[in-house]
C-alpha positions in Angstrom: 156.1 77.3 114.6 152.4 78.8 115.1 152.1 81.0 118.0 149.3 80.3 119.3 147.2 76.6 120.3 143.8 77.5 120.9 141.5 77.5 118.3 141.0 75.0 115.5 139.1 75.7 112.3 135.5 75.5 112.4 133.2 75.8 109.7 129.7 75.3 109.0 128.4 73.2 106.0 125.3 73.6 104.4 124.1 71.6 101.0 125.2 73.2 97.6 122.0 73.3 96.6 122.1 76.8 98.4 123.8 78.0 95.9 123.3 78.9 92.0 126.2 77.2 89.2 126.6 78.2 86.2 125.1 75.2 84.4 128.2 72.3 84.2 130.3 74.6 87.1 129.5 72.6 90.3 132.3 70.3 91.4 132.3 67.1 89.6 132.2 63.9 91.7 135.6 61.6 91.0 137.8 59.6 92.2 140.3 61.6 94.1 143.9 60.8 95.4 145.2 63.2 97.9 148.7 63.7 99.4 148.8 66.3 102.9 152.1 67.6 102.8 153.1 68.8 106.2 156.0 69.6 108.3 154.7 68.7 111.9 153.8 65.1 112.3 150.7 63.1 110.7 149.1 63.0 114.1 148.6 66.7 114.2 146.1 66.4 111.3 144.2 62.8 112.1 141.0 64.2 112.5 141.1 66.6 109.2 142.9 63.6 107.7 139.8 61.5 108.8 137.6 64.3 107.7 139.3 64.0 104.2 138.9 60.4 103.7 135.1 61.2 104.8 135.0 63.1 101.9 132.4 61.7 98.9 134.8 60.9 95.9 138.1 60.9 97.9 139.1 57.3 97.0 142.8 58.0 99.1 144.8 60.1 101.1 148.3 59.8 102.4 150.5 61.6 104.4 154.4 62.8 103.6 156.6 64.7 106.2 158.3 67.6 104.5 160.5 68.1 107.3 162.0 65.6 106.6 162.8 65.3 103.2 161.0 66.6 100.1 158.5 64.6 98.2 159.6 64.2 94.4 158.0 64.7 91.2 156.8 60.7 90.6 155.2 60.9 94.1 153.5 64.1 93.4 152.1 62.9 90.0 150.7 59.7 91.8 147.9 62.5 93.0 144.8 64.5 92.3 145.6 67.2 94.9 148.2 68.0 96.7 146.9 69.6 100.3 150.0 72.3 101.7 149.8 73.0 104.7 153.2 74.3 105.9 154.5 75.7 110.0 157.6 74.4 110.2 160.9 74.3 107.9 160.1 72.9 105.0 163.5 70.8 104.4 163.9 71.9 101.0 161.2 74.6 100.3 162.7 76.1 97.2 163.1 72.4 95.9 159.7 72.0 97.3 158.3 75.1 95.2 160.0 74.0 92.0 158.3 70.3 92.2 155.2 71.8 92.8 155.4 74.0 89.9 155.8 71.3 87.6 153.2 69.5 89.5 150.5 72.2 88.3 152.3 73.0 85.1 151.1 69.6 84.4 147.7 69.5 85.1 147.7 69.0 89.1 145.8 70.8 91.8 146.7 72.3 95.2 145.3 74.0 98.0 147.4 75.8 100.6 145.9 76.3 104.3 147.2 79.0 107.1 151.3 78.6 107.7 151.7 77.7 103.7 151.1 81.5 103.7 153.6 82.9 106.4 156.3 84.8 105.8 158.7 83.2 108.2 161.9 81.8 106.7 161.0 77.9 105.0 157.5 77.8 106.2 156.2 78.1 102.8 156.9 76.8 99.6 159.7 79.4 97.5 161.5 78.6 94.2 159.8 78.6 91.1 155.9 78.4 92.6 156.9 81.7 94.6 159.0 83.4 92.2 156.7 82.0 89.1 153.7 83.8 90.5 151.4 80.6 91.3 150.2 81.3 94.9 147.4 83.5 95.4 148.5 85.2 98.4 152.4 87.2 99.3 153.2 85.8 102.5 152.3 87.6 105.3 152.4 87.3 109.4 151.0 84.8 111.2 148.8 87.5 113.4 146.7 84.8 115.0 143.7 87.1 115.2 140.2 85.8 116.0 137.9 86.3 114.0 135.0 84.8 111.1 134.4 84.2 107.7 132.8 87.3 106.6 131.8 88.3 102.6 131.8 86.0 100.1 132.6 88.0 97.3 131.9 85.6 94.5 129.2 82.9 96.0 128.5 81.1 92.9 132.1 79.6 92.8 132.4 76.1 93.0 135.3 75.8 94.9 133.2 77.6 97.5 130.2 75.1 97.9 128.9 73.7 101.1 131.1 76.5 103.0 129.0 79.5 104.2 131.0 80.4 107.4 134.2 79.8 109.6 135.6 80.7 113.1 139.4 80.9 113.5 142.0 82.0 115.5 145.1 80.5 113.7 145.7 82.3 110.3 148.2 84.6 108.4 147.4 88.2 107.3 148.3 88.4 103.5 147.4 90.5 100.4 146.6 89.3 97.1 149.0 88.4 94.3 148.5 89.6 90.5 146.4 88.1 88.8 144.9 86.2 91.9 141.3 86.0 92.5 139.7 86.6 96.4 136.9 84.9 97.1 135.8 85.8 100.4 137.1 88.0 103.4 137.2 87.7 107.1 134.7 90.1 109.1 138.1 92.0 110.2 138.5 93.4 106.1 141.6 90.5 105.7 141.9 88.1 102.8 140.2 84.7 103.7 140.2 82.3 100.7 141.7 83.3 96.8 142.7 81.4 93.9 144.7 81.5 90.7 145.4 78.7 88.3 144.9 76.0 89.7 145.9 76.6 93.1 143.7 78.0 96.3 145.0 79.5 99.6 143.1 79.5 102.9 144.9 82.3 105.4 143.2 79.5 108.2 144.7 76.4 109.4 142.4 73.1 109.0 142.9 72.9 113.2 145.7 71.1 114.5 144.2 68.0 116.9 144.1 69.3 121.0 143.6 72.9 119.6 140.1 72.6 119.9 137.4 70.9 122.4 136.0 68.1 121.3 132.9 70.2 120.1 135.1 72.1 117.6 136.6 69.1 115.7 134.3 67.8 113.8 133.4 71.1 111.7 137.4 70.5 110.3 135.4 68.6 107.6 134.3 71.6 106.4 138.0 72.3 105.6 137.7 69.0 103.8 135.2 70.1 101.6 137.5 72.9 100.5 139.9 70.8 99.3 137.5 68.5 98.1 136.2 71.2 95.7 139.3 72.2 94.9 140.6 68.9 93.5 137.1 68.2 91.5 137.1 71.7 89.9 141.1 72.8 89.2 142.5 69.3 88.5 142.3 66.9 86.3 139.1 65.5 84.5 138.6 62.3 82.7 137.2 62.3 79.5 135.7 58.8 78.4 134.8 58.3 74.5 132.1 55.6 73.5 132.0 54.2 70.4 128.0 53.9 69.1 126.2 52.4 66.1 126.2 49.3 63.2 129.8 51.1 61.7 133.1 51.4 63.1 135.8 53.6 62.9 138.5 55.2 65.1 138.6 58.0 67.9 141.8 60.0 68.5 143.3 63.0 70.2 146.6 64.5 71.1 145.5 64.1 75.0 146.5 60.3 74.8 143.2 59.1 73.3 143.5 56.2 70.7 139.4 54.4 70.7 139.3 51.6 70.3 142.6 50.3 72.5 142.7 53.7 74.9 138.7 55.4 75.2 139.6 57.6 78.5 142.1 60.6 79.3 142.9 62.6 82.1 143.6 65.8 81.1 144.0 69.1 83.0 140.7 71.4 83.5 139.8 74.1 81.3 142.3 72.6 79.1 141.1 72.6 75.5 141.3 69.1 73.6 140.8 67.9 69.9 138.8 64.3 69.5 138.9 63.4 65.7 136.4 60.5 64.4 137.5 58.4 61.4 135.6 56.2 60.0 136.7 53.0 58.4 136.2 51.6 55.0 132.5 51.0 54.2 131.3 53.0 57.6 130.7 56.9 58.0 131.1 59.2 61.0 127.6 59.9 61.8 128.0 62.7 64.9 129.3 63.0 68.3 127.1 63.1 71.4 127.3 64.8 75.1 129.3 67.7 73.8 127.2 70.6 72.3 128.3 72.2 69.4 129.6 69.0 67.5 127.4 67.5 66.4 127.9 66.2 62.4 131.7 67.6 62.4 134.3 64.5 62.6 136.6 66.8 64.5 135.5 68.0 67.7 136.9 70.3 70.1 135.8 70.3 73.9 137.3 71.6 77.1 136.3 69.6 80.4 135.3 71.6 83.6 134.0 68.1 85.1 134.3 64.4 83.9 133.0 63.7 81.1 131.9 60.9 78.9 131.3 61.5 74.9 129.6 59.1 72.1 130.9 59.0 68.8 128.4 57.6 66.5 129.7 55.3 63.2 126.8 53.9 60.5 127.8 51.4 57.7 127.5 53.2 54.3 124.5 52.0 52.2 125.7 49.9 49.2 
């Protein structure tokens, strides 16, 4: 259990527009289902559970108590995200680890918040996501320090936009796994916010309701938009093919694409995918469009960092 019950998260928003992308980078608006997975009660998280929901894009999110029991891999693939959030005995947290393993080995996203990154015994996930390297952060004490969101050490990332600063006094002190990525630090020198793969850790809680005044609980949007930008930029993306033009022909790819009967495919980000055109008899593949560097080639490789939507263009041959 958290030591202390004072202080809930509380960050400021400010537009992304503040902030420079790399063209295509930004978070790309969708459709996102999200499951909190938590081991103290629903109610503790209403309001960041409201502030979810609030969310532009965020078309659901549910709740399942991991005290309890654990949730398995059909319920986890039913979602965009998967928000960890951890404090209590997980009931199963090596089972727990090895679902959400295969969770991200297949394409999903997760972001992990405060107690999903203490050291205590079962308050995190352990089994294969622990011993398989996915976290971003080695467990560490729940020191409860106050303190604020201090450098942002890579600004331009899209999983940090709309978040320029944060108050808390609920959080873990933990150092950086291999391979991990931090991308901004607390004013005290510790590790605020990392990623690797498709996972991101916050050392801060999202505020547990009565923590905070009633001034302080609105900001746990902010927390919102974290995960928010997590889900739109490390999960999955939906790639939509049109067919244009007087000729016809097919559109296929290994990623579950078969245009004309299936034109759309979710499919993991920064995961490289093959579209082939082929024409049928008395039409030609004429070239693709929305994806640069295709152009006149009938095969065409792409790999989606947002949703995306390509036109594959077919002309009748002249007799």
């Amino acid at each position: 259990m958290r030591v202390r019950t004072m202080l809930s998260l509380s960050i400021a928003l400010v537009a992304s527009a503040a902030f420079s992308f790399a063209p295509g980078a930004q978070a790309a608006p969708g459709s996102l289902r999200i499951l909190l997975v938590e081991t103290q009660s629903a109610t503790e998280f209403s309001n960041f559970t409201t502030a979810l929901r609030a969310e532009p894009g965020v078309a659901a999110v549910d709740a399942f108590d991991a005290d309890a029991s654990t949730p398995n891999a059909s319920t986890l693939a039913g979602y965009d995200l998967i928000v960890s959030t951890g404090d209590s005995d997980y009931q199963d947290a090596a089972l727990y680890g090895n679902r959400l393993a295969d969770y991200i080995d297949a394409g999903g996203a997760v972001i992990q918040f405060a107690y999903d990154n203490w050291d205590n015994d079962g308050a995190h996930p352990t089994g294969r996501f622990e011993s398989g390297g996915y976290p971003p952060f080695i467990p560490g004490p729940n020191d409860n320090d106050d303190t604020t969101l201090g450098e942002l050490l890579v600004p331009t990332s899209p999983l940090l936009a709309g978040v320029t600063s944060f108050s808390t006094g609920l959080n873990t002190t933990d150092a950086l796994t291999p391979g991990a990525t931090l991308l901004a630090k607390y004013t005290d020198g510790r590790n605020a916010i990392a990623t690797k793969g498709r996972v991101v850790s916050v050392t801060s809680t999202p505020g547990y309701d009565g923590d905070a005044p009633p001034a302080q609980i609105n900001p746990i949007s902010a927390a919102a938009r974290l995960a928010r930008n997590t889900g739109n930029v490390l999960g999955r993306h939906t790639v939509v093919v049109k067919r244009k033009g007087r000729g016809s022909g097919a559109v296929k790819s290994a990623a579950g694409i078969k245009c004309g009967k299936t034109c759309s495919a979710a499919v993991p980000s920064n995961t490289s995918i093959a579209l082939k055109a082929k024409p049928k008899r008395g039409s030609s593949f004429a070239r693709w469009k929305g994806v640069p560097g295709c152009k006149k080639k009938p095969k065409c490789s792409l790999t989606p960092i947002a949703n995306i939507t390509v036109k594959a263009k077919f002309t009748k041959k002249r007799r």
